[in-house]
PyMOL CGO cylinders between C-alpha atoms (Angstrom):
from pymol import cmd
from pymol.cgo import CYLINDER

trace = [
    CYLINDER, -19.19, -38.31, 115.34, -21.17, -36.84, 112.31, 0.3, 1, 1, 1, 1, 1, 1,
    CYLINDER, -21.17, -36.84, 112.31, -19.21, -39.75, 110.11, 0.3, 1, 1, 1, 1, 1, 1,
    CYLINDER, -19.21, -39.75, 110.11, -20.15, -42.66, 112.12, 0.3, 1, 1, 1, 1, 1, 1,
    CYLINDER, -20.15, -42.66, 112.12, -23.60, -41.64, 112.51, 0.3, 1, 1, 1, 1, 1, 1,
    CYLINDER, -23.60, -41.64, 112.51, -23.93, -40.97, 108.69, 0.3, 1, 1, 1, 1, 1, 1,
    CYLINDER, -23.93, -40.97, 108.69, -22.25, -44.39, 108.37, 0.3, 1, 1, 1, 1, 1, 1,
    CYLINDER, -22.25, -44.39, 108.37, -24.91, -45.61, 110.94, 0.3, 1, 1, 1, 1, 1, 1,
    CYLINDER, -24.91, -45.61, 110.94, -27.84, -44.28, 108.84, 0.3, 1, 1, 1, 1, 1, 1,
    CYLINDER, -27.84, -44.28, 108.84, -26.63, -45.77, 105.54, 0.3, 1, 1, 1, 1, 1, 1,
    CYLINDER, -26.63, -45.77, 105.54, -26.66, -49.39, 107.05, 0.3, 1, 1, 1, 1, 1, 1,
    CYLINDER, -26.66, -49.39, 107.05, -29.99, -48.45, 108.34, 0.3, 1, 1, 1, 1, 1, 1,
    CYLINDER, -29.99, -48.45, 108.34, -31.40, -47.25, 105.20, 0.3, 1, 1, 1, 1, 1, 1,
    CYLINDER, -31.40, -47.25, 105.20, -29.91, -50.39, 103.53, 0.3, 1, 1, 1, 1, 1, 1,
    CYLINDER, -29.91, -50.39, 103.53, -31.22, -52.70, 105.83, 0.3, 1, 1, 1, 1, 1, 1,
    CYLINDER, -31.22, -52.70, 105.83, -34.38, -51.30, 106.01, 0.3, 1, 1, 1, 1, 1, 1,
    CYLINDER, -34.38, -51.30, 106.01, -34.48, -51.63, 102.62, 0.3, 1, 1, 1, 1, 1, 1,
    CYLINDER, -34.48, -51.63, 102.62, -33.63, -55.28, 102.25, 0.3, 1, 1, 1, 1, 1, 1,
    CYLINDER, -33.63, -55.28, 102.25, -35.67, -56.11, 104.84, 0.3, 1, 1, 1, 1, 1, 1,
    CYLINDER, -35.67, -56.11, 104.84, -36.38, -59.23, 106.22, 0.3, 1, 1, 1, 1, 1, 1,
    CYLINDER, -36.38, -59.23, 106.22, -39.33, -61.10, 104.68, 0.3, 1, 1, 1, 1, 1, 1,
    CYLINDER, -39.33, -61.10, 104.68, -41.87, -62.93, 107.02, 0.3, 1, 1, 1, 1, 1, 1,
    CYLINDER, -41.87, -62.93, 107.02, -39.02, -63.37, 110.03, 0.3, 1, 1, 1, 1, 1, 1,
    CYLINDER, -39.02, -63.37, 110.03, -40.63, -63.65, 113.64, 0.3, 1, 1, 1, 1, 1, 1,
    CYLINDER, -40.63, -63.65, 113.64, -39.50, -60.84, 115.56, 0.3, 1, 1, 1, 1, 1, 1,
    CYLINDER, -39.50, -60.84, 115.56, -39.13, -61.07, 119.35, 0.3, 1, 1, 1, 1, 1, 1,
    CYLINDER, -39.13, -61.07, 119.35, -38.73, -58.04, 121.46, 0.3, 1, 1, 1, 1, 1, 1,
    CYLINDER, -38.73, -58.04, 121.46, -35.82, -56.48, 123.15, 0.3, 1, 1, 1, 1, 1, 1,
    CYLINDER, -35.82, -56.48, 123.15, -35.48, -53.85, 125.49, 0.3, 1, 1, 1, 1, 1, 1,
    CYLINDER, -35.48, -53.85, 125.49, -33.42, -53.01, 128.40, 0.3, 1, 1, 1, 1, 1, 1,
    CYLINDER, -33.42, -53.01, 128.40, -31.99, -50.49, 130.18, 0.3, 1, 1, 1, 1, 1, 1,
    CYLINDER, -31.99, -50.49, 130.18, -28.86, -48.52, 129.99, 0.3, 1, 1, 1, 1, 1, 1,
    CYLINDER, -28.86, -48.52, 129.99, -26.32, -46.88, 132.56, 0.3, 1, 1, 1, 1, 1, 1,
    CYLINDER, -26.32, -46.88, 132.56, -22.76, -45.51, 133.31, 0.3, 1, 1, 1, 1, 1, 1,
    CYLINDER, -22.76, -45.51, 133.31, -20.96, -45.91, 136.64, 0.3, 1, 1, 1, 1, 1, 1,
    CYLINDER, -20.96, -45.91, 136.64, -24.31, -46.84, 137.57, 0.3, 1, 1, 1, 1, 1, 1,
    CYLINDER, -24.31, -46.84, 137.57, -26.33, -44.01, 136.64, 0.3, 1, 1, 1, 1, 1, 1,
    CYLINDER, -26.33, -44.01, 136.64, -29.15, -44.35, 133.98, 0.3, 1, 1, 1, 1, 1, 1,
    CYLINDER, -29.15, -44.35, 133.98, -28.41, -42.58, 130.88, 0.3, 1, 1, 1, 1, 1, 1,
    CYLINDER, -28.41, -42.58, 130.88, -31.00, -40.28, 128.96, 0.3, 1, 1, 1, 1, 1, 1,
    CYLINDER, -31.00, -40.28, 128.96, -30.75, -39.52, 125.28, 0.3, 1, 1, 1, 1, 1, 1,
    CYLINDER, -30.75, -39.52, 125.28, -28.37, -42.92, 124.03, 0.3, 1, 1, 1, 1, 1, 1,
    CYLINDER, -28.37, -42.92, 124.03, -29.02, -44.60, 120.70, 0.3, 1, 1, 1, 1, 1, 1,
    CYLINDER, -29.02, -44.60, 120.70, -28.65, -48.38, 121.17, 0.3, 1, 1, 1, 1, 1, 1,
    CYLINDER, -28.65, -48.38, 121.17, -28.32, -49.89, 117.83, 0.3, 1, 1, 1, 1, 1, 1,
    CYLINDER, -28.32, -49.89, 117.83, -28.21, -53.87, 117.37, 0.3, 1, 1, 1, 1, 1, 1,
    CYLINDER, -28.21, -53.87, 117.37, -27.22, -54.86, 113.37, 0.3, 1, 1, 1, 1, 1, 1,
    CYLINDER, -27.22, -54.86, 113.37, -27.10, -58.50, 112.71, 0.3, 1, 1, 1, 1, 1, 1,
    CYLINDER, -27.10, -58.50, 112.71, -25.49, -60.87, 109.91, 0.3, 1, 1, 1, 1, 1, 1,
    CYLINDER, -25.49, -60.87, 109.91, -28.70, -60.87, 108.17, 0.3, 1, 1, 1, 1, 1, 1,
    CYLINDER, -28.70, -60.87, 108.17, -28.52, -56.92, 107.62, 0.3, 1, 1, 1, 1, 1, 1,
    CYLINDER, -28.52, -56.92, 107.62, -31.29, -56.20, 109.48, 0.3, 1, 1, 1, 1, 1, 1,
    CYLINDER, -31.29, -56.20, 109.48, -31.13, -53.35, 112.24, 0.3, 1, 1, 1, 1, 1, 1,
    CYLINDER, -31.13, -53.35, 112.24, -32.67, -52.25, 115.45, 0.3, 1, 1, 1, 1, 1, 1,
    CYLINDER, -32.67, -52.25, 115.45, -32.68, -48.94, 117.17, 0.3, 1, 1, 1, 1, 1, 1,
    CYLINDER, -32.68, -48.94, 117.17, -34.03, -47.02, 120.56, 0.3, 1, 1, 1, 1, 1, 1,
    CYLINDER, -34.03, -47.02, 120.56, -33.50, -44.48, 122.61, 0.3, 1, 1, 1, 1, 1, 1,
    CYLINDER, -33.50, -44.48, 122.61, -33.13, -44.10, 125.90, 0.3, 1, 1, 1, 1, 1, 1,
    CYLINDER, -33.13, -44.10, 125.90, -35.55, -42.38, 127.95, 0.3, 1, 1, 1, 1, 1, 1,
    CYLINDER, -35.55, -42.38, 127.95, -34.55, -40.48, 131.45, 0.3, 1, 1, 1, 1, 1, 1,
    CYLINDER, -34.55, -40.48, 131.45, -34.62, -43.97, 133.20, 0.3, 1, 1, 1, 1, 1, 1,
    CYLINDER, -34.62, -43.97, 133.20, -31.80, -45.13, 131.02, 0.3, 1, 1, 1, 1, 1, 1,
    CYLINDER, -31.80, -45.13, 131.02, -34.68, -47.34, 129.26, 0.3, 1, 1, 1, 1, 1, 1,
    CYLINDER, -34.68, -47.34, 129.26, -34.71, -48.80, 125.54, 0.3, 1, 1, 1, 1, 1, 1,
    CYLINDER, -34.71, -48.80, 125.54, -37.23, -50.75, 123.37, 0.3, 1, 1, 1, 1, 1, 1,
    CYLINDER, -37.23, -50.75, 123.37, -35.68, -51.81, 119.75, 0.3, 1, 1, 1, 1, 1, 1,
    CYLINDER, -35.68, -51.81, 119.75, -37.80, -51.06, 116.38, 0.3, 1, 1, 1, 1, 1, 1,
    CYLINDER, -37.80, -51.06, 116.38, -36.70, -52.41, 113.19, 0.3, 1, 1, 1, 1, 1, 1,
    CYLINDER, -36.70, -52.41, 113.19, -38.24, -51.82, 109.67, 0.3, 1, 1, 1, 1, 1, 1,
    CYLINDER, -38.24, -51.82, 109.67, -40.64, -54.65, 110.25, 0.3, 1, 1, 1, 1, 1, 1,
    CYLINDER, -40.64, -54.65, 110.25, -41.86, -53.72, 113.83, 0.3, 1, 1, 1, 1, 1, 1,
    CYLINDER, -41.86, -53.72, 113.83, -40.69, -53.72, 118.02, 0.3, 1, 1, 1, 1, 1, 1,
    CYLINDER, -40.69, -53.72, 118.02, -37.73, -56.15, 117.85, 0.3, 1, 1, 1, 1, 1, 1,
    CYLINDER, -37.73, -56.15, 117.85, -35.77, -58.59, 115.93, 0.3, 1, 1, 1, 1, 1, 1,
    CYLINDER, -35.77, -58.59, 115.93, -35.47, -61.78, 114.63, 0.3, 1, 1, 1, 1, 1, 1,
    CYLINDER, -35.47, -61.78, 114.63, -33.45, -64.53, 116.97, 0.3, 1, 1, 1, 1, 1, 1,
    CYLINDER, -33.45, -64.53, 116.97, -29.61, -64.10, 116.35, 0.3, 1, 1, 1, 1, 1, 1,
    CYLINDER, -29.61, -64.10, 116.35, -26.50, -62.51, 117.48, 0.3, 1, 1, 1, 1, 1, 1,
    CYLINDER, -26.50, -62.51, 117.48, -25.85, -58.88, 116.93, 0.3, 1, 1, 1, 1, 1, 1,
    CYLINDER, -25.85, -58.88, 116.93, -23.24, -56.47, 117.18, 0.3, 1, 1, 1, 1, 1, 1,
    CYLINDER, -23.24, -56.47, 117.18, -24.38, -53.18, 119.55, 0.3, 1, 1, 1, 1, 1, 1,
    CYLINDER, -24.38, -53.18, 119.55, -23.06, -49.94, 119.87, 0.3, 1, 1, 1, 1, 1, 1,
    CYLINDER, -23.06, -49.94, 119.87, -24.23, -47.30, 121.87, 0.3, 1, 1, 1, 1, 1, 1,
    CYLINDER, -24.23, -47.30, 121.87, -24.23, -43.35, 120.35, 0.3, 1, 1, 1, 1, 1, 1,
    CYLINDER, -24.23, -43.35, 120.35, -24.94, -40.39, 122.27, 0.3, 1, 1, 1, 1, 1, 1,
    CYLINDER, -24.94, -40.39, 122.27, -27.99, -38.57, 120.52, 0.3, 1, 1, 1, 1, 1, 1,
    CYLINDER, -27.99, -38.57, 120.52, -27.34, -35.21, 119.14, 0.3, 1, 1, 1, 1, 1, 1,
    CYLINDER, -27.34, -35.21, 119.14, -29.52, -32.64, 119.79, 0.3, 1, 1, 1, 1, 1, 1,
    CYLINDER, -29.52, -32.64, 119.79, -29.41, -29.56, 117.85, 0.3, 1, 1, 1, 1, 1, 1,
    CYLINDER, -29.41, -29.56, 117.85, -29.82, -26.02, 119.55, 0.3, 1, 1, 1, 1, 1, 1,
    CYLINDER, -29.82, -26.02, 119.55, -31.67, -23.06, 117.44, 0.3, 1, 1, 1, 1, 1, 1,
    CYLINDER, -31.67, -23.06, 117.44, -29.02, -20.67, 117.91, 0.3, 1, 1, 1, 1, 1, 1,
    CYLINDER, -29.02, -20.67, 117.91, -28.35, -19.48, 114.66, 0.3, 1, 1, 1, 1, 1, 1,
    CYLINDER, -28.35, -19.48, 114.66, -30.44, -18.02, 111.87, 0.3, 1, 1, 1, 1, 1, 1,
    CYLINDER, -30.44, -18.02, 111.87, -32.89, -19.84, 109.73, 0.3, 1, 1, 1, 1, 1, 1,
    CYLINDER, -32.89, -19.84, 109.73, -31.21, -20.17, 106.77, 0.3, 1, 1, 1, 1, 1, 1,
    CYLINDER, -31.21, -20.17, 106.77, -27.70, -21.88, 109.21, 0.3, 1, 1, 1, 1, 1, 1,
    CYLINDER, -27.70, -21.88, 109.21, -30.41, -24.43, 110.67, 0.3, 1, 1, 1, 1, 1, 1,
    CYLINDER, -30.41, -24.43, 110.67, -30.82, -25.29, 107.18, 0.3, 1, 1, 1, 1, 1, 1,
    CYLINDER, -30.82, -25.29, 107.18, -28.02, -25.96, 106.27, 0.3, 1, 1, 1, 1, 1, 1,
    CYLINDER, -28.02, -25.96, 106.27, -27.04, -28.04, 109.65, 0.3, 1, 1, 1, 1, 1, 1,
    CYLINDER, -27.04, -28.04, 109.65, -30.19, -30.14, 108.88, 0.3, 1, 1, 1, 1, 1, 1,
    CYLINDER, -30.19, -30.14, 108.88, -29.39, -30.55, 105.51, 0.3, 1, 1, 1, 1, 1, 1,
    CYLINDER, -29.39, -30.55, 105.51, -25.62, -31.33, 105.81, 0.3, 1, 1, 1, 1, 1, 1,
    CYLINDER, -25.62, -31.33, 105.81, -24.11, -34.55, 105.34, 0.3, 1, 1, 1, 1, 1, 1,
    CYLINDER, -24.11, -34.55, 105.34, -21.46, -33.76, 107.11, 0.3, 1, 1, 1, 1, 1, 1,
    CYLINDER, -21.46, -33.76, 107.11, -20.13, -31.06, 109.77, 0.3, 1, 1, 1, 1, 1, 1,
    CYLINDER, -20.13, -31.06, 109.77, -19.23, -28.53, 107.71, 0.3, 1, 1, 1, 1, 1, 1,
    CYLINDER, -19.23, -28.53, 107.71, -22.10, -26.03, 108.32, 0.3, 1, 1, 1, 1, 1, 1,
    CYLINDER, -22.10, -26.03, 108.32, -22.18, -27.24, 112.42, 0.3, 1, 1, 1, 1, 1, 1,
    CYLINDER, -22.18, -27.24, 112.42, -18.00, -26.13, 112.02, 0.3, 1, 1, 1, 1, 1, 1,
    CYLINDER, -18.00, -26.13, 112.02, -19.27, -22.85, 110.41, 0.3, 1, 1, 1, 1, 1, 1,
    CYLINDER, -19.27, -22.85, 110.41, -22.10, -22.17, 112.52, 0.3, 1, 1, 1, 1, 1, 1,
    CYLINDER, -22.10, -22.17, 112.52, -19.75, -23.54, 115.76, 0.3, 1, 1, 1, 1, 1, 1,
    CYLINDER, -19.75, -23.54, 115.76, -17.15, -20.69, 114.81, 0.3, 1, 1, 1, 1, 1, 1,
    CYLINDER, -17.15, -20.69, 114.81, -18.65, -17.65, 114.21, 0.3, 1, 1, 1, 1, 1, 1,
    CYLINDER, -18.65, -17.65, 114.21, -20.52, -18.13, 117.52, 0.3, 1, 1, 1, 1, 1, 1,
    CYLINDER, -20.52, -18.13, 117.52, -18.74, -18.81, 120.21, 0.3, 1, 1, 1, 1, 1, 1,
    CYLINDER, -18.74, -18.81, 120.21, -21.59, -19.72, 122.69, 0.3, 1, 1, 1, 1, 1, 1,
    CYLINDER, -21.59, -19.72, 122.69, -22.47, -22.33, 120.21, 0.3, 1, 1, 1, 1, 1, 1,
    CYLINDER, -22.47, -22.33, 120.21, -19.72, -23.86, 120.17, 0.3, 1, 1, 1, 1, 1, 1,
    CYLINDER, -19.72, -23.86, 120.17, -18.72, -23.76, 123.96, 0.3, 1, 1, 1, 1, 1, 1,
    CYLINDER, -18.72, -23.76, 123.96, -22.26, -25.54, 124.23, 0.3, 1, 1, 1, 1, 1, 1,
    CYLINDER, -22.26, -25.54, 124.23, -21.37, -28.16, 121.78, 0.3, 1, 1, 1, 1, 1, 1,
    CYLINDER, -21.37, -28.16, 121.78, -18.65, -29.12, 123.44, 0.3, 1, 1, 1, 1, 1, 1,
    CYLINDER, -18.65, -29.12, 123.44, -20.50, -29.32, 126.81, 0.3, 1, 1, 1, 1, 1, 1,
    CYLINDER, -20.50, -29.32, 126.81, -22.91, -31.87, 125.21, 0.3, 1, 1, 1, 1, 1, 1,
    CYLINDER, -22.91, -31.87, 125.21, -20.28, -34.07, 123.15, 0.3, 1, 1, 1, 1, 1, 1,
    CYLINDER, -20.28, -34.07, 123.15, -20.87, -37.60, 124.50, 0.3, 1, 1, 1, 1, 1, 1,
    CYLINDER, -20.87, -37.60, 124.50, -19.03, -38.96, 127.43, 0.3, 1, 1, 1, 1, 1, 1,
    CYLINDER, -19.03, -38.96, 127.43, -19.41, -42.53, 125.54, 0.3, 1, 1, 1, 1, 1, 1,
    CYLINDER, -19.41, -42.53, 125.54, -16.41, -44.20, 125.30, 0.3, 1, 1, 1, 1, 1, 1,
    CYLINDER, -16.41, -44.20, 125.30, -15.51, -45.70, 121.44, 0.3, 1, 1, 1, 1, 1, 1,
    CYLINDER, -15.51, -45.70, 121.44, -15.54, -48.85, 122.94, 0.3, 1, 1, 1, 1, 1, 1,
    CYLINDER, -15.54, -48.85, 122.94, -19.40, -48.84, 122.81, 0.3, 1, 1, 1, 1, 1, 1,
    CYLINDER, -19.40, -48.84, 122.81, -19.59, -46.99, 119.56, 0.3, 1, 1, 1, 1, 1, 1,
    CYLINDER, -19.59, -46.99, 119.56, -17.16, -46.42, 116.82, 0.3, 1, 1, 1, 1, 1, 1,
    CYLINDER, -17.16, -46.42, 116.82, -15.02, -49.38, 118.35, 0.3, 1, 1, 1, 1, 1, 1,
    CYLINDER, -15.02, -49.38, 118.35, -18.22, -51.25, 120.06, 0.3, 1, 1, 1, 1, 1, 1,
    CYLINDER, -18.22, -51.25, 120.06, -16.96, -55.53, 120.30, 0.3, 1, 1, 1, 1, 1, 1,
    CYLINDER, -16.96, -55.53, 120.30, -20.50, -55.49, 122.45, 0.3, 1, 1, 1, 1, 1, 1,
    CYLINDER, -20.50, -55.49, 122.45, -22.39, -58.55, 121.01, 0.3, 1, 1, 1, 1, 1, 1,
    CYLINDER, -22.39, -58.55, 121.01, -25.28, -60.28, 121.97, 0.3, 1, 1, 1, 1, 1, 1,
    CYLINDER, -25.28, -60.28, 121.97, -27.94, -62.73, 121.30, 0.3, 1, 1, 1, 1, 1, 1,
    CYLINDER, -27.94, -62.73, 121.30, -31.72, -62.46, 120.69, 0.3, 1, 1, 1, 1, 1, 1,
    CYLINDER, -31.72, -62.46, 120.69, -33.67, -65.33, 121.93, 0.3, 1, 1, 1, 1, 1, 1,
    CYLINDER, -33.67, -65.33, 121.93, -36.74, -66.91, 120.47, 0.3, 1, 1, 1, 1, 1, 1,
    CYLINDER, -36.74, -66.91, 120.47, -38.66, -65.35, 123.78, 0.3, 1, 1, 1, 1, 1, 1,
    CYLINDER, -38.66, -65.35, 123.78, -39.08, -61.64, 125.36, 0.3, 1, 1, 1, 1, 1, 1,
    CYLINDER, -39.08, -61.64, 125.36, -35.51, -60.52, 125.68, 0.3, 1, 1, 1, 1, 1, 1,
    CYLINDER, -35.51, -60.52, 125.68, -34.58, -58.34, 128.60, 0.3, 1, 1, 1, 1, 1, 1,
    CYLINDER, -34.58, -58.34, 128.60, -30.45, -57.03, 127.49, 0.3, 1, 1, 1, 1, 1, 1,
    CYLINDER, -30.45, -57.03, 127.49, -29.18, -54.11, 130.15, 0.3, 1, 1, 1, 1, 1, 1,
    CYLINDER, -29.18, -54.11, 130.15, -26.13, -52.54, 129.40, 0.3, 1, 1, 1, 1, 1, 1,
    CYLINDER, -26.13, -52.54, 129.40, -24.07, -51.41, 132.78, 0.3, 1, 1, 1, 1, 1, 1,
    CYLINDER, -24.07, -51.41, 132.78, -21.30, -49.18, 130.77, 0.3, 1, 1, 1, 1, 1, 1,
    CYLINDER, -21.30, -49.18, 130.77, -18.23, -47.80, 132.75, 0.3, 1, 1, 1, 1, 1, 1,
    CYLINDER, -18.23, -47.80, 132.75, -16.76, -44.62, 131.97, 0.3, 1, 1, 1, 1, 1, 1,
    CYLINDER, -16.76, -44.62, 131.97, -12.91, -45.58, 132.42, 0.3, 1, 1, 1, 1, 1, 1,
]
cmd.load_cgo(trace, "trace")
């Protein structure tokens, strides 16, 4: 997970720093759920051609608004999605393991911190997503921004 969402963050930081010139943006938002439930805590990412990139989170409704580098939503096109679970770091080690964890570039110190606390890592694995790759590391979900208000909901399954 800690690979793709590194992977995520370069594009974004790339993008972001290409960005986009005077492009009309036109907002997106939606709402996301699995097996019909609505789904807290979900990075929905759209990345176009272009190399520009969108991203929100899910609140506890399972609702998303997209914010690029140049402000809420994207210019018309079609864009791959993919759909992360949100990691959310617990302060149960010392300072100086937070550190590290915050400062690592990959899961190394999590691995460390995971294994010489066994709580930890039991919790960890409670809280490792239930997203299938086929929204994320696999994702073929693509869609299209209009040139109007756009309104995409994503009704995931779990099998």
């Amino acid at each position: 997970m800690n690979k793709r969402f590194n992977y995520f963050l370069t594009c974004l930081t790339l993008s972001l720093l290409a960005g986009c010139g005077g492009v009309k943006l036109y907002p997106v938002a939606g709402t996301v759920t699995m097996d019909g439930k609505p789904m807290e805590g979900l990075l929905v990412a759209f990345a176009g051609d272009g190399g520009i990139t969108a991203t929100g989170t899910t609140d506890t409704n399972g609702a998303y608004q997209l914010t690029s580098i140049k402000g809420r939503g994207l210019p018309a096109g079609n864009y791959r999605v993919s759909i992360t679970h949100v990691a959310v770091q617990e302060n149960s080690g010392s300072q100086q393991q937070e550190s590290e964890m915050a400062s690592s570039s990959n899961s190394a110190a999590y691995e460390q911190q995971a294994m010489g606390n066994p709580t930890a890592y039991k919790a960890a694995e409670k809280k490792k997503s239930k997203i299938p790759d086929k929204y994320n590391s696999q994702s073929t979900l693509q869609e299209m921004v209009a040139e109007t208000e756009n309104v995409i909901d994503f009704a995931l399954s779990s099998k």
